[in-house]
C-alpha positions in Angstrom: -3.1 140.0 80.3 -1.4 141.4 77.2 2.1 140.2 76.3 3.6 143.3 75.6 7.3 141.7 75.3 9.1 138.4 74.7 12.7 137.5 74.8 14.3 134.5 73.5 18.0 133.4 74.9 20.3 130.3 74.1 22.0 129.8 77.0 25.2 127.2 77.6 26.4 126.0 81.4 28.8 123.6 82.4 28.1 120.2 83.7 29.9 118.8 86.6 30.0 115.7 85.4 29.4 114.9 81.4 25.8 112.8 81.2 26.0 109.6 78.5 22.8 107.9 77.5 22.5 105.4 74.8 22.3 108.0 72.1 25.0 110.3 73.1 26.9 112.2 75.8 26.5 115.7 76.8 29.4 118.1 78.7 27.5 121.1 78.5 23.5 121.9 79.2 22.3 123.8 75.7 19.1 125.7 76.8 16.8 128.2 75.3 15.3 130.6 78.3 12.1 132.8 77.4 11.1 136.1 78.8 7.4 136.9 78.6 6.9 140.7 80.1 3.7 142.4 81.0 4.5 145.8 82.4 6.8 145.6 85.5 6.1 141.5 85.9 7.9 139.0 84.3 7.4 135.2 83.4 10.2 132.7 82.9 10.0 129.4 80.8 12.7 127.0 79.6 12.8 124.5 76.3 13.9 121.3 77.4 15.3 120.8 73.6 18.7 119.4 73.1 21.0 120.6 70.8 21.0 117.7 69.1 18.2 115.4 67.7 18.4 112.1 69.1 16.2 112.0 71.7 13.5 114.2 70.1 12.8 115.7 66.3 13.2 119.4 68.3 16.3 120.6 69.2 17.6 124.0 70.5 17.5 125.7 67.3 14.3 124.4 66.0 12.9 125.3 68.3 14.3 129.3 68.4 13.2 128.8 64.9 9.7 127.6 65.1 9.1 130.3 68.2 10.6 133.3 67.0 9.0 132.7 63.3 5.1 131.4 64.1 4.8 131.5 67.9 5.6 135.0 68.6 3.4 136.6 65.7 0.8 134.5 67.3 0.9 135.7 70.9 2.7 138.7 71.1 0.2 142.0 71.7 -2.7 139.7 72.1 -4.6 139.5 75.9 -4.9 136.1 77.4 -7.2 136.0 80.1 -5.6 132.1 80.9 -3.0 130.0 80.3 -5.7 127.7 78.3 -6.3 131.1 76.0 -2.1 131.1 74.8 -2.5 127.4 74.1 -5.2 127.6 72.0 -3.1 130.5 69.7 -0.9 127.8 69.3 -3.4 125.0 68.0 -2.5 125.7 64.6 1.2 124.7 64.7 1.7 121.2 64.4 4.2 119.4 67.3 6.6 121.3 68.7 5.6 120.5 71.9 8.8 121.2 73.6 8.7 125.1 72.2 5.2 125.3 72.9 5.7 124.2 76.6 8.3 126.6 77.2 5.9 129.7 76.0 3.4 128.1 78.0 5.4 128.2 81.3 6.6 131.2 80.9 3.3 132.4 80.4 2.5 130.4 83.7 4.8 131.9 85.7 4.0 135.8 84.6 0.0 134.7 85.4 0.7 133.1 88.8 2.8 136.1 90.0 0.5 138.5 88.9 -2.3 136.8 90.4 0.0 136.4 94.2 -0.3 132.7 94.2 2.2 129.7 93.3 2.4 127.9 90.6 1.9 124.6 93.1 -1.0 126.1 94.6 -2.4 126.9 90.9 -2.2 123.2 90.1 -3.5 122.2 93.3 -0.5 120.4 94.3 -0.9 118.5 97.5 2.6 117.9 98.4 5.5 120.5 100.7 8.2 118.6 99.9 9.1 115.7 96.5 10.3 112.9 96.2 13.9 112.7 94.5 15.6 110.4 92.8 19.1 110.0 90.7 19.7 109.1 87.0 23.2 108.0 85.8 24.4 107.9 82.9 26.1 105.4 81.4 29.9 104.9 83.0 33.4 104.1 81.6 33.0 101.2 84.1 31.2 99.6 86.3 33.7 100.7 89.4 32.8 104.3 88.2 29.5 103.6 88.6 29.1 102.0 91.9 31.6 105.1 92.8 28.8 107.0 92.0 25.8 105.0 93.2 27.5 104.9 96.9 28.0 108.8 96.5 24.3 109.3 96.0 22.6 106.9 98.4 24.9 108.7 101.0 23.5 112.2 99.9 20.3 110.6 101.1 18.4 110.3 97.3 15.2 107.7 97.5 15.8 105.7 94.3 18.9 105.1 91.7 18.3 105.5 88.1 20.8 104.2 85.8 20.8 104.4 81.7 21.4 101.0 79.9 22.4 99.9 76.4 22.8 96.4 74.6 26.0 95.4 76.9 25.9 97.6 79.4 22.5 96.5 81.0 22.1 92.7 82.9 26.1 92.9 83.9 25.2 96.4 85.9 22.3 95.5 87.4 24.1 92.2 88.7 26.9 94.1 90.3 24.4 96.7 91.7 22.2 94.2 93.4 25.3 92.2 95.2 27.0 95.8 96.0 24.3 97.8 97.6 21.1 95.0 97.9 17.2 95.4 97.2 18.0 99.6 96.8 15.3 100.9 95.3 16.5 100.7 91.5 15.5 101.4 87.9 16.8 101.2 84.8 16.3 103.4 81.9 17.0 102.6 77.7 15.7 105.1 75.9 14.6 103.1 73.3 18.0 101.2 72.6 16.2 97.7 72.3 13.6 95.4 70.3 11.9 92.7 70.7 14.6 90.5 69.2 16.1 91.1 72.8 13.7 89.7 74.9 16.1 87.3 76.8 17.9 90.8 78.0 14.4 92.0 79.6 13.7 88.4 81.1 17.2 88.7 82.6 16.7 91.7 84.5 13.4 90.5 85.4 15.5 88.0 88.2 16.4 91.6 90.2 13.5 93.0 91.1 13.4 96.5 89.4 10.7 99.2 90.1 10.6 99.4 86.4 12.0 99.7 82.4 11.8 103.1 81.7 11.3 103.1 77.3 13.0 99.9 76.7 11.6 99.6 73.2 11.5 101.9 69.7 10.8 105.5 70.8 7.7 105.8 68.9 6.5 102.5 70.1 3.6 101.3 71.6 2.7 97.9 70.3 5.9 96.1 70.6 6.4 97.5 74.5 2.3 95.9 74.5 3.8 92.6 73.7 6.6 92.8 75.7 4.9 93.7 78.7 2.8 91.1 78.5 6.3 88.5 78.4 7.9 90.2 81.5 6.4 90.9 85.0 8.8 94.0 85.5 6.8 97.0 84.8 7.0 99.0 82.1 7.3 102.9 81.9 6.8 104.9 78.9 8.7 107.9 78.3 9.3 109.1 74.3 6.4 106.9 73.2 3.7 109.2 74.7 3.7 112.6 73.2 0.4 113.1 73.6 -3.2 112.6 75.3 -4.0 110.7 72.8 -1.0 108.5 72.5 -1.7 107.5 76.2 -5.1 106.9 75.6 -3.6 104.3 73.1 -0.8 102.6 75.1 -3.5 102.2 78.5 -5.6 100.6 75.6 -3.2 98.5 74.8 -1.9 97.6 78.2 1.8 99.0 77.0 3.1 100.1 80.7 1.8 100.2 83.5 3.4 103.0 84.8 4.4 106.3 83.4 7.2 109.3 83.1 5.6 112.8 82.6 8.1 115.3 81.4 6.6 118.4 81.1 8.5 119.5 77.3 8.1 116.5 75.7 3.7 116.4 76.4 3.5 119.8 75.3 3.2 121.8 78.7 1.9 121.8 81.9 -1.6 121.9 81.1 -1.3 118.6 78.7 0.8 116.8 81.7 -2.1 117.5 84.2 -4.5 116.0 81.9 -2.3 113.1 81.3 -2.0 112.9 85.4 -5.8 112.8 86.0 -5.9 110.2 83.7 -3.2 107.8 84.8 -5.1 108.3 88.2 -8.6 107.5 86.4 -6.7 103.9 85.2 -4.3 103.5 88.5 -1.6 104.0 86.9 1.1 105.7 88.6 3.4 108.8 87.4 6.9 110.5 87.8 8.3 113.4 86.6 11.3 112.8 84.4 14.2 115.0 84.3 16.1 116.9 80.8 19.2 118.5 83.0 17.1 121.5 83.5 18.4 124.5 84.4 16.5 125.9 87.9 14.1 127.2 85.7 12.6 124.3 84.3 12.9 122.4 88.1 11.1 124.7 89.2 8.4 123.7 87.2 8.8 120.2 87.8 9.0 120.7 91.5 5.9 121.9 91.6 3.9 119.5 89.2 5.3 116.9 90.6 3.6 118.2 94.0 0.1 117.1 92.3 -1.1 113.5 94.4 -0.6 110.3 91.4 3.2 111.1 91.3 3.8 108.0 93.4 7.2 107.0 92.8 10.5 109.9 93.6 11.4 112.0 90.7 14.1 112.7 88.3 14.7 116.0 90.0 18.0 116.2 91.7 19.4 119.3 93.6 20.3 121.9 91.7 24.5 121.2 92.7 24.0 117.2 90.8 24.7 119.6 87.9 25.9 122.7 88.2 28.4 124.2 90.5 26.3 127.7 89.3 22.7 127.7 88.7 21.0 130.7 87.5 18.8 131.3 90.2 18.1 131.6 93.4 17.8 130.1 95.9 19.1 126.6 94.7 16.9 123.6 94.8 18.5 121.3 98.0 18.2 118.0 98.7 16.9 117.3 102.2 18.3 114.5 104.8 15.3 112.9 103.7 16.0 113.0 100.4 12.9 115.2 99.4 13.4 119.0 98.3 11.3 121.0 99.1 8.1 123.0 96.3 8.4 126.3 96.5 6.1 128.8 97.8 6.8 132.1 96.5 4.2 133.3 94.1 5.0 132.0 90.0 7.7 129.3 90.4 8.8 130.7 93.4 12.6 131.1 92.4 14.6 134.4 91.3 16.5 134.4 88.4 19.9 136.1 88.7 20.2 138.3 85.8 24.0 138.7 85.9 24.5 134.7 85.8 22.0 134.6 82.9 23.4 137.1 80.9 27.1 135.6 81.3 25.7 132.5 80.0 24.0 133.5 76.8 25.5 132.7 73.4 22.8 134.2 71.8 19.4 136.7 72.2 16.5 138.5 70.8 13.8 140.9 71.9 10.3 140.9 70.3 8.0 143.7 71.4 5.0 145.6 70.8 6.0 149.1 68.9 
């Protein structure tokens, strides 16, 4: 399959509700959608980098940068007979994995609709219908956030989420458990804590949690080792594994026992599969984490997270959690039973509306054979 076009767009939607973690608070979702054409067929991938870099080195523009600058000379006019082929072009370019995962889906999605088949069949997903859960950011108080707790758990979602930071963590987690009971419930840091807290994490121990999601230094594995070892909630990584490799390390080290797979921050969908089979080789179980993805990117984490270790529901709300417009069609919907349901279509199995698209785009560029 030659690549005979690619298009790169920076895209800006409105969220219904702005989304505060500990490192900062976002009003808008900042995306960069790419276009791979072949002929008549197109392929549709999104970068999960955020304008900013808090969460990860990449952001946005880096990424536009990196992809329009190294990645395109490297792909564009060449034939890949498989997704494995584009990845390989890209060997050469150290990290990035966020830009390199958005080439590569969009690359997915033109091979999958050119070969009739979805993208969950492709992976050999085993599931219909996935698991969904809520994250919430942090609130201006707690009355806000039980607000918003009650409004999910009546919309029928399987498990809460909620985003902590030094004083805004056992005090929450207190008022949830007397509010709403043995909920399923998690909690999620994103790296806003040390070891020097320890009492904090043996605190929140007392309320039964399904798990810390990245309590610890987001390029940590050693400390979240020790600290596992000192609590018997478990531990899920998140920032901390990049790579195979770095989980090879942490299920060395014993530093979670379970794990969040987001499909940007490994470096594609290819990398997160291997990363799946091999939490399943060590029994230990997976989700799929959520960056505010526009429908394109949740369609790609629909369908992945259709693959059989994903054992716990997902950060992948209906499309309406964020956006009173999505750009495509149809929405993703939460069922009563608070699954959604994995497309079938061939490619991610969604259409993109090209008129909502191009109202949202700040910014765009073509790259083509001559």
């Amino acid at each position: 399959m030659i690549i005979r076009e690619i298009e790169l767009r920076i895209i800006s939607l409105p969220l219904k509700r702005t989304f505060e973690t500990s490192f900062g608070r976002e009003s808008v979702k900042r995306a960069l959608i790419i276009t791979i054409r072949e002929n008549d067929l197109e392929g549709f991938g999104e970068c999960v980098a955020m304008p900013t870099p808090y969460y990860s080195y990449e952001t946005v523009n880096t990424a536009w940068y990196v992809i329009s600058e190294f990645m395109v000379p490297r792909i564009l006019g060449k034939d890949f007979k498989k997704p494995e082929d584009l990845i390989k072009a890209l060997e050469r370019i150290r990290g990035h994995n966020m830009a390199k995962s958005a080439l590569e889906c969009a690359f997915l999605d033109l091979f999958c609709k050119k070969a009739g088949i979805s993208l969950k069949d492709y992976l050999r997903g085993v599931r219909n219908k996935i698991e969904s859960g809520v994250s919430i950011g942090i609130q201006p108080n707690i009355k806000s956030l039980l607000d918003l707790i009650d409004h999910y758990l009546d919309k029928g979602y399987r498990r809460i989420k909620v985003k902590i930071k030094p004083n805004w963590d056992v005090n929450i987690v207190r008022e949830i458990r007397k509010e709403f009971g043995e909920i399923p419930l998690m909690v999620d840091a994103n790296a806003a804590y040390s070891l020097a807290d320890l009492e904090v994490f043996r605190l929140l121990d007392r309320y039964n949690l399904m798990m810390i999601e990245q309590p610890l230094g987001y390029d940590d594995l050693i400390d979240h080792s020790e600290l596992q070892r000192l609590i018997k909630t478990p531990i899920c990584l998140d920032e901390s594994v990049k790579s195979v490799n770095d989980l090879k390390v942490a299920i060395k080290l014993r530093s979670c026992k379970v794990l969040n797979i987001k499909i940007g921050r490994v470096g594609g969908i290819l990398n997160a599969i291997k990363m799946h089979d091999l939490c399943l080789k060590n029994r230990i179980p997976v989700w799929c984490g959520g960056m505010l993805e526009t429908g394109i990117g949740r369609a790609f984490n629909v369908a992945i997270a259709s693959l059989p270790n994903f054992k716990f529901p997902n950060d992948i709300s209906a499309s309406d959690r964020y956006f009173d417009e999505d750009i495509i069609e149809p929405p993703f919907m939460l069922n009563r039973d608070g699954t959604i349901n994995v497309p079938t279509k061939p490619g991610i199995g969604v259409d993109i509306v090209k008129e909502r698209l191009e109202r949202a785009t700040l910014k765009k560029a073509v790259f083509k054979l001559d």
